[in-house]
C-alpha positions in Angstrom: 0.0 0.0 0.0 3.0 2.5 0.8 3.3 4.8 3.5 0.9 7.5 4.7 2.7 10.9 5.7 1.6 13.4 7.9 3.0 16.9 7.5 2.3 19.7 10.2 3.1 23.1 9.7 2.2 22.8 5.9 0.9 26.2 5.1 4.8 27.5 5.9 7.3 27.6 3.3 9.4 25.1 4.5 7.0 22.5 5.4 4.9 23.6 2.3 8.4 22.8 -0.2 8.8 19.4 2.1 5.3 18.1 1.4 5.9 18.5 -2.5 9.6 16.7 -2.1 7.7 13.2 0.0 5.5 12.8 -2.6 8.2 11.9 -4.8 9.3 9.3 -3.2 8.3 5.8 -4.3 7.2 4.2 -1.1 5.1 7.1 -0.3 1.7 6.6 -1.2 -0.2 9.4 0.7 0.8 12.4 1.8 -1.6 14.1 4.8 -0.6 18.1 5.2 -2.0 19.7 8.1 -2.1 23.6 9.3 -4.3 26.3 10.8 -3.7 28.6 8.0 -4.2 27.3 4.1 -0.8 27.3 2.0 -0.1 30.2 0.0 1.5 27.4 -3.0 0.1 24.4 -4.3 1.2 21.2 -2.5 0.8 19.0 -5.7 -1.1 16.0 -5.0 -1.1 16.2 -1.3 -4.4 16.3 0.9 -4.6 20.1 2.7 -6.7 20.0 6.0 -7.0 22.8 7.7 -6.9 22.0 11.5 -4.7 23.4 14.2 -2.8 21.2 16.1 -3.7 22.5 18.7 -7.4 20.9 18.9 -8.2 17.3 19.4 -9.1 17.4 15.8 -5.3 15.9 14.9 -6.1 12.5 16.6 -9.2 12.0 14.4 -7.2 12.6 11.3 -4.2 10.3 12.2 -7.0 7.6 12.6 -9.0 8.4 9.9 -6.0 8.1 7.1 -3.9 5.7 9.2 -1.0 7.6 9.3 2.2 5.6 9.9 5.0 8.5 9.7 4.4 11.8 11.1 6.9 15.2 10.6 6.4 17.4 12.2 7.6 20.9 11.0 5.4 23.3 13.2 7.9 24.3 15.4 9.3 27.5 14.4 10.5 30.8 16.2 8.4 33.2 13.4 5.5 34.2 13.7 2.8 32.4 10.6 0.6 35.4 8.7 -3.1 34.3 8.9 -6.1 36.0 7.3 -7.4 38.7 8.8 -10.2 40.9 7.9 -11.1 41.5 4.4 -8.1 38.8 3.8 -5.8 41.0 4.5 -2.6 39.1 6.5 -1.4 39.7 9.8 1.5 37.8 12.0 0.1 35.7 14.5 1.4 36.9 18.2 4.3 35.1 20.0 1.5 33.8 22.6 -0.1 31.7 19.8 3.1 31.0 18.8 4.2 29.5 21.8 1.1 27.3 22.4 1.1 26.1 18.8 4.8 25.1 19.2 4.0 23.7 23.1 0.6 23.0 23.1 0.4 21.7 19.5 3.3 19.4 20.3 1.7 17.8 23.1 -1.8 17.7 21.4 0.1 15.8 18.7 2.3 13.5 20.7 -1.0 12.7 22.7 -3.0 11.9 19.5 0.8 9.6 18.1 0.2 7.1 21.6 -3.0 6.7 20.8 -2.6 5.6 17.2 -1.0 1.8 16.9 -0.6 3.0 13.1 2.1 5.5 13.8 5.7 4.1 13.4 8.1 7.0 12.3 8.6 10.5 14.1 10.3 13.1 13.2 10.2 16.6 14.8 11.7 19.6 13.8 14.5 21.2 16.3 16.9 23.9 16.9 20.4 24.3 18.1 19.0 26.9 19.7 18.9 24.9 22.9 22.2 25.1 23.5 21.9 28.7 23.9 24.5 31.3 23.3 26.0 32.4 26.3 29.5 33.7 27.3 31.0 30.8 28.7 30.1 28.1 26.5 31.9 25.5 24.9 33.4 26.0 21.7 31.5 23.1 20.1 28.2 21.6 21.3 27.7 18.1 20.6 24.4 16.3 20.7 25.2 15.3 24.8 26.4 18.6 25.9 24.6 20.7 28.6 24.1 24.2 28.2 25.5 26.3 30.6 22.7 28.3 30.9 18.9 27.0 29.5 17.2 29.9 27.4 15.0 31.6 29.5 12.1 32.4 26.9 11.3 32.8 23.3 11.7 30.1 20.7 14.7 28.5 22.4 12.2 28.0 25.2 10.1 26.5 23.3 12.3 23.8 21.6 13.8 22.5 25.3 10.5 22.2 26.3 9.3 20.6 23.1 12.6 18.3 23.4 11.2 17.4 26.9 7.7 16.3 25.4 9.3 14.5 22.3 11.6 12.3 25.2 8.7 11.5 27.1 6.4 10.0 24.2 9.4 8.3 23.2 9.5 6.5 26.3 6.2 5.6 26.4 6.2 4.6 23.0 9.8 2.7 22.3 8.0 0.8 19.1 8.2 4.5 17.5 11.3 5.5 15.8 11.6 9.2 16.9 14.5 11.0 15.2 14.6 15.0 16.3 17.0 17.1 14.2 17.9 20.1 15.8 19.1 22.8 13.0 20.7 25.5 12.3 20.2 28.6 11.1 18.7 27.9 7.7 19.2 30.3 5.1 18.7 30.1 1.1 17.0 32.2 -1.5 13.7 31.6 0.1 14.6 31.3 3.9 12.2 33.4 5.7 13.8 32.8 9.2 14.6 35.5 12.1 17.6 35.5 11.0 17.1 36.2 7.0 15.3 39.4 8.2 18.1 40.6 10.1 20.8 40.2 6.9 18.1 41.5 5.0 18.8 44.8 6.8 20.6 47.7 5.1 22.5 48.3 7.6 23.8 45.0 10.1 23.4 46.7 13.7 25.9 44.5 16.0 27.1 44.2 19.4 30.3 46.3 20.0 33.2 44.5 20.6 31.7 40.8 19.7 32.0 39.2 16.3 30.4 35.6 16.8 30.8 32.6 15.0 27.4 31.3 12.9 26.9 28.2 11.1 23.9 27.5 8.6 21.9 24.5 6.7 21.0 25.1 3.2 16.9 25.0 2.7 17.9 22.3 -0.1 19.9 20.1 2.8 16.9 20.6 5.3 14.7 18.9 2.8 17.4 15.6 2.5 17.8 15.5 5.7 14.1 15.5 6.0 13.8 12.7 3.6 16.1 11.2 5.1 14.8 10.7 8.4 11.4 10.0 7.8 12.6 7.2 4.9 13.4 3.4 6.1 16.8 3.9 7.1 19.7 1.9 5.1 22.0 -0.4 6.2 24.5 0.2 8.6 22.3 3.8 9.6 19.8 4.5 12.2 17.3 7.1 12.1 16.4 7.7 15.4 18.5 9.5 18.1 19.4 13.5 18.4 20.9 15.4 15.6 22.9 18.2 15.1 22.7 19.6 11.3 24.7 22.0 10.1 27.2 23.1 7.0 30.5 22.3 7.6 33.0 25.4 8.8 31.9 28.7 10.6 31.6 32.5 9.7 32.4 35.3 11.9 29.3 38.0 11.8 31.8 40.2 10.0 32.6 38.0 7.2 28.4 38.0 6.5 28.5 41.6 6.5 31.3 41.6 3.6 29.9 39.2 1.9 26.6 40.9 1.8 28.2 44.2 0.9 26.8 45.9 3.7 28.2 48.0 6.3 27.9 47.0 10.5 26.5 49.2 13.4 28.2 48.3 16.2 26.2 49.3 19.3 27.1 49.0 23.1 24.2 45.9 23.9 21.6 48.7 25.9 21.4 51.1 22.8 21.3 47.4 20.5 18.2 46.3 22.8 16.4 49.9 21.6 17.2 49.3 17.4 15.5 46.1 18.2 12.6 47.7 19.9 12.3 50.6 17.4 12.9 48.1 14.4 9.7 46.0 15.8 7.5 49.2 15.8 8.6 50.3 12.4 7.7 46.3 11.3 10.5 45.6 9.9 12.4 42.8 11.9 12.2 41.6 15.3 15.5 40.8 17.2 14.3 38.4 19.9 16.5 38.3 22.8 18.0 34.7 22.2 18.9 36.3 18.5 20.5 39.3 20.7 22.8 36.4 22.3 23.3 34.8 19.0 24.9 38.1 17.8 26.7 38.4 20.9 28.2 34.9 21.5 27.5 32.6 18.5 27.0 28.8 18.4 29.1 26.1 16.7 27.7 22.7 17.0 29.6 19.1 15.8 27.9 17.3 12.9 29.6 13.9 13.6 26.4 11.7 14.4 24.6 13.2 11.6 27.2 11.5 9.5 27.9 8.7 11.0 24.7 7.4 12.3 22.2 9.2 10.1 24.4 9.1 7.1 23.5 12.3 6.0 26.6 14.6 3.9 25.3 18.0 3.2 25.4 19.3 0.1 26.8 23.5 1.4 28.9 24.1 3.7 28.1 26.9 5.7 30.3 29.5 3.3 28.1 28.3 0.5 25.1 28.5 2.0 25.8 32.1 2.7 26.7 32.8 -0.6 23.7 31.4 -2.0 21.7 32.8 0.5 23.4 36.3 -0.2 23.2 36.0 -4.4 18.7 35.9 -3.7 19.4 39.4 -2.0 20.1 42.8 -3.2 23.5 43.8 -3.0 24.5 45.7 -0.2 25.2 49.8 -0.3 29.2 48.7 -0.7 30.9 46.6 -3.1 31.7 43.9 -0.8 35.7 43.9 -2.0 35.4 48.0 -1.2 34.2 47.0 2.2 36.4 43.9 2.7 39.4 46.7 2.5 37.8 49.4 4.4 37.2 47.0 7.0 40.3 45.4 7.3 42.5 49.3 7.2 39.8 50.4 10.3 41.0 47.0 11.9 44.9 47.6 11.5 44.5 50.9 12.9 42.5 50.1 15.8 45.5 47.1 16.5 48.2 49.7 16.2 45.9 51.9 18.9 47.3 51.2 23.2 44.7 48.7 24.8 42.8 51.3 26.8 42.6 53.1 23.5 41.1 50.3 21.6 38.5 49.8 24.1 40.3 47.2 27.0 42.6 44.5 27.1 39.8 42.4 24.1 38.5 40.2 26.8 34.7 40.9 25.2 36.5 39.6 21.5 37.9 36.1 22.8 34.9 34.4 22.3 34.6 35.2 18.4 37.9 34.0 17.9 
């Protein structure tokens, strides 16, 4: 008969482009997508019901189509547009985003124990719960403790999601439950916190910080996607924890080259107002966990994903940048103009006494 997919979170981009990828594969022969809002594309030959996840509605459908395999993508840190009056679109609030993400999580994992047909989880994560804080390891594997657990927000949100996913697999060890925590995923059509902010004209950052970021191409979300909610091959296992990521790191100063686009470096109170006054204006929204991100970075190790999900991304993080970067307008510099200009401000501020230069660089040894 084939398999029968579920897909939650399907009105998103993301979720939307992963729908239309399962159905190509040959032992899928149903695909279920499921949201609160109707997709803004076509899924193909998918089936679109419009339920929230929220609602005890989720368990009727997972009966109803005997859904063996359910992904699900409706955890995210940004805010879904929904119809408003006279159809007009408006951003859901971070309240209902937080209860979809929490709430709709535990709805679902409730309706998955109750349905013998389910067999295959997979749930959508962040490396967001390490956390970005100053004394942090240089490399988070999938067994290392955060120093500090976010304290709101979407990183919130994916520990405590994390927390639900370990539970139901416990009570449900005949489920293969593989949770991939991501990071920052970028691409022409990323429409992620973080796209916003390097959408910007001008990058504001945190004075005397210049992080290290990693990303995951859109296109390497969707294998790994595939991946994990296929029968795994031999000598792989798709269950487990799992960091994915591009290979190699950039320091928030190489983006800003790269994009062509000059930096604002702000002392952290002043950065906390841009993000206030950027919120009002509708622009972006720097949340405070993205604040942290653009203070202390993440780098996370990709081994397992290799070696027990047999997964090799196609980008590294360089080249998901640079893809990422091609989809936007170019910056208000040339970006070898700013390279230089950059790079003389940097010589002179060396050749400058420590007090001059603003301290001994105790704030700049994390980036490095």
């Amino acid at each position: 008969m084939g398999k029968v997919v579920l897909v939650t979170g399907a009105g998103r981009q993301l979720a939307g482009r992963f729908v239309r990828r399962v159905q190509r594969e040959p032992d899928v022969a149903r695909v279920i997508a499921v949201d609160s809002v109707p997709p803004e594309r076509h899924l193909g030959g998918a089936e679109f019901i419009q339920a929230d996840i929220r609602q005890p509605t989720i368990a009727r459908v997972l009966a109803e189509y005997a859904v063996d395999t359910v992904v699900h993508l409706d955890v995210t840190g940004t805010p879904a547009p929904t119809f408003g009056v006279g159809s007009a679109k408006a951003p859901r609030g971070r309240a209902t985003l937080k209860e979809t993400n929490v709430i709709g999580t535990m709805q679902l994992l409730g309706a998955c124990q109750k349905a013998p047909s389910v067999q295959r989880l997979v749930v959508k994560s962040s490396t967001n719960v390490y956390g970005s804080a100053p004394r942090d390891p240089a490399v988070f594997d999938e067994s290392t403790p955060p120093k500090s657990l976010p304290s709101g927000g979407f990183a919130k949100d994916t520990v405590e999601v994390e927390g639900y996913v370990r539970g139901f697999a416990r009570r449900r060890p005949d489920v293969a439950v593989c949770v991939l925590r991501f990071a920052n995923i970028l691409g022409p059509y990323a429409d992620t916190p973080l796209a916003e902010y390097f959408s910007l004209p001008v990058l504001p950052t945190v004075l005397g910080y210049d992080p290290r970021l990693q990303f995951v191409h859109e296109d390497d979300v969707m294998e790994v996607l595939r991946i994990a909610s296929s029968e795994p091959r031999r000598g792989t296992l798709n269950s487990g924890t799992f960091n994915i990521a591009g290979d190699g790191v950039l320091l928030l100063s190489q983006t800003a080259r790269r994009l062509g686009k000059p930096t604002l470096p702000l002392l952290l109170p002043a950065l906390t107002w841009v993000r206030s006054a950027l919120r009002v204006v509708g622009m972006t929204d720097f949340s405070p966990e993205q604040v942290r991100l653009l203070t202390h970075g993440r780098v996370v190790r990709t081994a397992e994903m290799r070696q027990t999900l047999g997964f090799e991304p196609a980008y590294t993080t360089a080249e998901t940048f640079a893809d990422f970067a091609r989809s936007r307008q170019p910056g208000l510099l040339p970006p070898e103009r700013l390279a230089h200009t950059v790079d003389r401000l940097a010589e002179a501020l060396l050749d400058q006494p420590a007090d001059a230069a603003g301290g001994d660089g105790h704030h700049r040894s994390h980036a490095t």
